[in-house]
N, C-alpha and C positions, 0 to 999 in steps of 0.2 A: 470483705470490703466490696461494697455495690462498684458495679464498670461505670464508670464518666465518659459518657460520651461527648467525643471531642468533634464539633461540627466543622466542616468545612466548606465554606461560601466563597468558592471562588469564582468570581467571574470567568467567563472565559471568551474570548473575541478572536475572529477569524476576518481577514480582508481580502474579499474577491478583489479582483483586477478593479480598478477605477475607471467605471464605463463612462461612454458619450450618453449623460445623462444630467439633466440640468432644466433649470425653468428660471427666469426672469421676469418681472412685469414692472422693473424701471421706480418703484412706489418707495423704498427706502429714504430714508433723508439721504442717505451719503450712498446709492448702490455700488457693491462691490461689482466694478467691472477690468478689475485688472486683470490686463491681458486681451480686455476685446477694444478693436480698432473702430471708433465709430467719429471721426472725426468731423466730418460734411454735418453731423446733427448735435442738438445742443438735448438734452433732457426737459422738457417743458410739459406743463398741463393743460394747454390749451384743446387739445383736440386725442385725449388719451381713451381708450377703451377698455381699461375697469382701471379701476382705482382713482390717482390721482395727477401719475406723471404718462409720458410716454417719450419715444427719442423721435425731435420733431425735425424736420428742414422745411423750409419756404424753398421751392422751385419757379425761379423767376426768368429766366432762359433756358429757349431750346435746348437740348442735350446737354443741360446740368446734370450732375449725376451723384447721386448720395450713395455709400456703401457702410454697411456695418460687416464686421466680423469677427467672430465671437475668440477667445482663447483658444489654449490648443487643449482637448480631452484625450486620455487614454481611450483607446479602443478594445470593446474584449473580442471583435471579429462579429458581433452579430448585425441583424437590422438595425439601420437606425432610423426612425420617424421624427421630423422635425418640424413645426408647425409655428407660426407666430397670427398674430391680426394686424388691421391699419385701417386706417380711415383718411379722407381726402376731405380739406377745404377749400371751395375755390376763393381764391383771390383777382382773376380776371371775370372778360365778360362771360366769357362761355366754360363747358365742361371741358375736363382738362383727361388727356389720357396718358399714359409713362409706359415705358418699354422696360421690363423688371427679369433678375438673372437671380436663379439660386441654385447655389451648389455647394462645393468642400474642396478641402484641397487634406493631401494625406503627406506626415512628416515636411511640411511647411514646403511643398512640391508646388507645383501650376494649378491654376484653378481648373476643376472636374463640374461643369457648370450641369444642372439635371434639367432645370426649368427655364429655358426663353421666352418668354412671348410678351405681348400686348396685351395691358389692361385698361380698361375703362375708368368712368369715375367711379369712388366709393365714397356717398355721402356718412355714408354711418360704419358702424365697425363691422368688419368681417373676416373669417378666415381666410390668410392669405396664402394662398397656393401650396398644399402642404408636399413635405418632399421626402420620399425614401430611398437610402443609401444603401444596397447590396449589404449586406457582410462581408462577401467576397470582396470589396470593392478597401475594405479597411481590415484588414487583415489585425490577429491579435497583439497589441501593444505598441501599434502604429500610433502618428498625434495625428488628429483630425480638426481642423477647422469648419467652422460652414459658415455662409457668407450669403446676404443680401445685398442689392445692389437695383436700385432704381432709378430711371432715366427721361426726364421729363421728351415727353414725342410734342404736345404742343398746349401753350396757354399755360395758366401761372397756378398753381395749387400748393398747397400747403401738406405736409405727408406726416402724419402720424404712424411711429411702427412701435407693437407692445405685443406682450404676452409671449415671449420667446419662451419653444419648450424644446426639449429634444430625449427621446427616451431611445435607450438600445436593448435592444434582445441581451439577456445573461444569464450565467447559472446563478442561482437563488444564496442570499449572502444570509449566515447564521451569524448576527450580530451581536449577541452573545449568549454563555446559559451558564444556570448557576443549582444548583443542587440543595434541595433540605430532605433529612430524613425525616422519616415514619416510620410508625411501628413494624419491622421486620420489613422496611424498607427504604425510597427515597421519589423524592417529587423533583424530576428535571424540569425548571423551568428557563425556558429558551424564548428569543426573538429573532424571526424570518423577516425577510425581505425577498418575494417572489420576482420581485426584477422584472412585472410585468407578464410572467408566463407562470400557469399552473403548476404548483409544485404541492411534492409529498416532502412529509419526511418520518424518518425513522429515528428510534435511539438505539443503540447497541451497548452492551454492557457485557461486565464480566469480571472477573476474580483480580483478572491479571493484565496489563494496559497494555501489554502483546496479546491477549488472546478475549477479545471481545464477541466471545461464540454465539452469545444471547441477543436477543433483538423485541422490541416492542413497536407498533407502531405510532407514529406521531399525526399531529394534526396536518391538515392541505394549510395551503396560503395562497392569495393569490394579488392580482394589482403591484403599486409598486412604493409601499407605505409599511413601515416596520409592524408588524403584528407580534404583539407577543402569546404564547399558546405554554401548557402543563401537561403533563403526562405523569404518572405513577408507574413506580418497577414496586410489585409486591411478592411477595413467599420469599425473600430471601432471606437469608441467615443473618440471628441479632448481632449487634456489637463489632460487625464486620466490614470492612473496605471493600468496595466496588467501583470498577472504575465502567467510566464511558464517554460516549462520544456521541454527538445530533450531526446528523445525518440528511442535507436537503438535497431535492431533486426536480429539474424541470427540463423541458424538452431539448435547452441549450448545453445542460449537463449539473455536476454534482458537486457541492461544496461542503466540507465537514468543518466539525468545532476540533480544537484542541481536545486531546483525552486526559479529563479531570476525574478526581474520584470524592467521595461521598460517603462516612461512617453510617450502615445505617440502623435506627434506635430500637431498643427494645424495651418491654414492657413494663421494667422496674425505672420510676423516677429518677429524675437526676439531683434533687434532694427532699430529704424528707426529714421532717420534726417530729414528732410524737410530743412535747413538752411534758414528758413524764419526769417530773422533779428534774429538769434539769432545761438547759436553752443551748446547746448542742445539739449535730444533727444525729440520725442514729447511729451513726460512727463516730460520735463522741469528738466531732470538731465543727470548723464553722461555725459558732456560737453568736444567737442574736446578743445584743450589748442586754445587760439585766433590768436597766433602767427603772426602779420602783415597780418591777414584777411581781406576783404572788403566783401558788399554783393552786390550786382549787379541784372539785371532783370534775372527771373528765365525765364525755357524752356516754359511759359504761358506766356511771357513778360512783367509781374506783379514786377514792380520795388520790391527790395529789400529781391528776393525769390529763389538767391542761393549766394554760397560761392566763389567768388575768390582767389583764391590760393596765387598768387602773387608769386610762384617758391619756397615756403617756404610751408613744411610737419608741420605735427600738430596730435599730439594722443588724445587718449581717453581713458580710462577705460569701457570695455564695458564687462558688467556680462555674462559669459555662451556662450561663442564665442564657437562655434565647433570647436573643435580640434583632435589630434590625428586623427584616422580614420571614422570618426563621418561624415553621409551626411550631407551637406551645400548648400546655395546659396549667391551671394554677387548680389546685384542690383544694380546700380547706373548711374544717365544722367551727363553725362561730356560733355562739349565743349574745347577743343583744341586750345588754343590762342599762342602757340613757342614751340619750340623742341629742346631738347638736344641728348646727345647722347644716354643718357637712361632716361626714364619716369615712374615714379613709380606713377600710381594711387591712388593705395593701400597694404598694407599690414601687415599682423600680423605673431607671431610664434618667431621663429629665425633664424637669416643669417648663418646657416649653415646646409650641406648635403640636407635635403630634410626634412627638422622644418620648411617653413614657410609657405605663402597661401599670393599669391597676383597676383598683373596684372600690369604690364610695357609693355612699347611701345618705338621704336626706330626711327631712322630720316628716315627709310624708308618705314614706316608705315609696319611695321611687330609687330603684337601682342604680347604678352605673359601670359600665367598664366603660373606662375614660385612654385615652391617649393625651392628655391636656388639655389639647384645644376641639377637640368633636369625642365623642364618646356616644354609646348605645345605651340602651336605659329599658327598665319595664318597671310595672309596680308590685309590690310583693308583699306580702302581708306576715312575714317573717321575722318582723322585729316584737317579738315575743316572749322574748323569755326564754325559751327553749332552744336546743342544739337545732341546727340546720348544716347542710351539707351544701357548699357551695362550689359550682366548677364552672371554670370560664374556661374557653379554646379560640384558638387565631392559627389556623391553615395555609397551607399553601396557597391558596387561592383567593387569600386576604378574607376572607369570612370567619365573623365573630360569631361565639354562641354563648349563651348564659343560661346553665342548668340551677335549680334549686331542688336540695331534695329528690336527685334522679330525672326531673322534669326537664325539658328543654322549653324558655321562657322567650329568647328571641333569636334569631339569625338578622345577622346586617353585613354585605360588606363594606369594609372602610380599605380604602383605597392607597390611602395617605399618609394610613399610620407605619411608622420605619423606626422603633424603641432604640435608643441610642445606649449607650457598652456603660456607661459610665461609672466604671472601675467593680463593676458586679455588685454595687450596694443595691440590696432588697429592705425596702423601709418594711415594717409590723405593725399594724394599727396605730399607724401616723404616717404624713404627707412630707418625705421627705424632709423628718423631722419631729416636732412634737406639736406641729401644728395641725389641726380638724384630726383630731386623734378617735379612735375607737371605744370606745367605752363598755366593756364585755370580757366575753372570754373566746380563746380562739386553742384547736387541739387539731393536731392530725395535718399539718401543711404538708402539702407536696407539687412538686414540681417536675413538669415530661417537657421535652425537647420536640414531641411530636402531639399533636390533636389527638387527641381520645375521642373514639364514637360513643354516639348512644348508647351503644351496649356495652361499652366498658366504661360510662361513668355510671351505667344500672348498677352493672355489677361492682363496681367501686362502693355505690352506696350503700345496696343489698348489702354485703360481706361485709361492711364497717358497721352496720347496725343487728348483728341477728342476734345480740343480745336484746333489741327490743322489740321483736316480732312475736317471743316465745316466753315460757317462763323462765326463771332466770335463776343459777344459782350464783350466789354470794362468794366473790371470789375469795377471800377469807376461806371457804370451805374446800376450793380446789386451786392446784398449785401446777405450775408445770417451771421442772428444772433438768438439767441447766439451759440459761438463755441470757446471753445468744450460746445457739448449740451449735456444733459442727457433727458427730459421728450420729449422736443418740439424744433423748430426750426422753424424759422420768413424767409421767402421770401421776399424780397424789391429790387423793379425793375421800372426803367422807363416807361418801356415797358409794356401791359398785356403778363402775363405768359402762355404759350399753355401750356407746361405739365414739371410735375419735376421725376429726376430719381434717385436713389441712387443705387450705385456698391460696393458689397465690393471690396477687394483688391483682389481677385481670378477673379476677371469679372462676377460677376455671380449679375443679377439686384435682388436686396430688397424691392424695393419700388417704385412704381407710382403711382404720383397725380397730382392733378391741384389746389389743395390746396394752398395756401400762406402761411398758418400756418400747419404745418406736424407733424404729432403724432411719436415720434422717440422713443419712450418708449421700443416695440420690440424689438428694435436695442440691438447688441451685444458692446460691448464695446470696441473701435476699430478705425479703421483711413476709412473714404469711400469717394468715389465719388460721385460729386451731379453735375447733367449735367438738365441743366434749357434750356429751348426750349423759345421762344416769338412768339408772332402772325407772325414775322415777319421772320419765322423761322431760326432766329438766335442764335447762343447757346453758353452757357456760361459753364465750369464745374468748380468746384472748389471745393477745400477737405472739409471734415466735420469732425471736431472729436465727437464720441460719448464716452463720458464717465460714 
């Protein structure tokens, strides 16, 4: 029985301290200002410096005096810069000047005033008076207010105040990260927030979620805007749990993710068809529904060794389909026998927005692997008649690819697409049904939980075809039992046999001999290639199951 790999996508979210950080510019219909005291001004757009609104007051006497001030913030102990703009209309004869206070006040204490002085007029918008708060001065998990306050000195002006900002110094917050495997591995992807100061980061990994001895390093971040970043852990052991942790760092200090772990994949699919007389997968469950099938000679011309369609879709339940944003591969040899106006190969998820993951083709031979609502596309001159090798992949890095034939036809990322669970139904040459159905034959489906490279869908397609690079003999004349095998495997041939080979399904040779009887005990348990040579060197390949 092939291993199932069972993915785990968990998010994982960490929360630094809740800094004195924040920005305002009044423009909301309804701004959320609960908590700040701004009572002396009313929200209006008459004299605002970007948008639409600002917080105004008309100053009509001598030492009137407007104050805003803002909520209470958690402090994490570092700097804090706070900056806002304003602007001045006069409403008297002459230019009008105001005597203005900015400061803070800590755990709702006296006001700590930084800034006194005298200003002039301001006919247009400007930075006004920006203010920095010690660290020292707000120690960690204190409440911090900051507060404006301006005092008409003389004549009548109208004060626009906007663009409230305030940023503090902190260690860099890992907002979350989430894990997909790959082949003999896993892709962490995480999102930072540098909090304004230069930061690294690291991943740490390892067997056991007490002993994270391994370490890779991560992307910088910097500014103070969620960035999301990927990193790969590869050589590690197939079919195997590994746990880890993201790791961020800046000059304020260090904040980690919760430690998740991560199955990760290896080489043999997570399901496979062969449609050798039968709609079972090759463990003999899972079965697409039979729906007006036939079987017909497969891409080896081996009577009864692929599925005819017949213009009629057909599902299946197939356990641990990749979805949501999980890398994949779909494999599959199709032949092209009519065309409609749309052609749906394959497809699972759901017919709506950018839920589903499939591949259709139209009468003018233009491709697709669709998400429902955007899909990539190329043209292709493979609607022929003949077998064709098709693979499609969706990476960790949301990048599609669309091979034919071995060939790589397009790269695109799609951004947007997120394939929804929906209960693990995989439609078969129809659309979620038996509608824009396939009209052909289809052999050989298979299914990775990780991206396949170039070189392993070369070699996927190489090793699926070397029965027709060479001359070929007539499988009628050579046999290979028993299969599926577990200890041993029997050679029986007309012909004497020059030499035998076995491939797994990555291309990569396991075995040669000239043996007739073959010690397979080694063997992983798995689905392989065995390509038999004769004196006459002629060659025969044909699958093995090793169980």
């Amino acid at each position: 029985m092939k291993t199932k790999l069972l993915l785990l996508f968990l998010v994982i979210t960490t929360f630094a301290k809740a800094q004195v950080t924040f920005s305002e510019n009044f423009d909301a219909a309804t701004p959320d200002l609960t908590g700040w005291v701004y009572t002396d001004f009313t929200i209006g757009g008459s004299i605002a410096c970007s948008g639409t609104k600002s917080l105004t007051k008309d100053f009509n006497a001598v030492n009137s005096t407007g104050r805003v001030t803002t909520k209470n913030y958690v402090s994490t102990g570092g700097d804090i810069t706070f900056t806002h703009t304003l602007r001045m209309l006069i409403l008297g004869p002459n230019n009008a000047q105001a005597n203005f206070k900015i400061g803070y006040s800590v755990n709702n204490g006296s006001d700590v005033t930084v800034l006194n002085a005298m200003g002039g007029y301001v006919p247009s918008c400007s930075a006004g008076f920006p203010m920095t708060i010690p660290g020292s001065a707000v120690p960690a998990g204190s409440n911090v207010k900051i507060f404006v306050q301006y005092q008409q000195a003389d004549y009548t002006f109208r004060l626009g105040l906007d663009n409230f900002a305030a940023v503090q110094q902190a260690a860099p917050t890992v907002v979350s990260a989430t894990a997909n495997p790959i082949f003999n591995g896993g892709t962490i992807n995480y999102v930072l927030n540098a909090n304004t100061l230069a930061t690294t980061s690291v991943i740490n990994y390892g067997l056991s979620s007490t002993a994270l001895s391994n370490q890779i390093l991560g992307s910088n971040a910097s500014g103070s805007t969620d960035t999301a970043f990927a990193a790969d852990i590869t050589g590690l052991l197939p079919a195997t749990t590994y746990y880890y942790q993201v790791v961020a760092t800046n000059s304020f200090g260090s904040t980690s993710s919760t430690i998740n772990s991560f199955i990760t994949g290896t080489s043999e699919p997570i399901a496979e068809y062969n449609f050798n007389n039968t709609m079972n997968n090759i463990n003999g469950n899972s079965p697409f529904a039979v729906n007006s099938s036939t079987y017909v000679a497969g891409r080896d011309s081996n009577s009864q060794m692929a599925l005819q369609t017949n213009n009629f879709g057909r599902s299946a339940i197939i356990p641990n389909l990749p979805v949501g944003t999980v890398s994949r591969t779909v494999s599959i040899w199709y032949k092209v026998t009519g065309t409609s106006a749309n052609n749906t190969l394959f497809v699972y998820g759901a017919g709506s927005g950018e839920s589903a993951y499939g591949v259709s083709f139209n009468t003018t031979n233009t491709w697709y692997n669709f998400a429902w609502n955007t899909s990539t596309s190329f043209s292709n001159a493979s609607n022929d008649g003949q077998w064709h090798h098709l693979v499609t992949t969706f990476d960790s890095s949301k990048t599609t690819k669309m091979y034919v034939d071995g060939v790589l036809k397009n790269t695109v990322v799609q951004n947007g697409w997120n394939t929804s669970t929906s209960g693990n139904v995989f439609w078969l040459a129809g659309q979620f049904g038996n509608s824009s159905p396939f009209n052909g034959a289809v052999d050989d489906l298979k299914i990775y939980n990780y991206a396949l490279t170039q070189a392993q869908v070369t070699a996927l397609f190489t090793n699926a075809t070397l029965a027709t690079t060479e001359n070929t003999i007539k499988t009628k004349d050579i046999s290979i039992y028993p299969n599926p095998a577990k200890d041993f495997v029997n050679i029986q041939s007309e012909n004497k046999v020059q030499t035998v080979e076995i491939y797994n399904m990555a291309g990569q040779k396991v075995l040669e001999t000239r043996e007739m009887k073959i010690n397979t005990s080694n063997l992983k348990p798995g689905v392989y290639m065995v390509k038999i040579k004769d004196v006459d060197n002629q060659i025969s390949s044909q699958k093995l199951i090793i169980k």
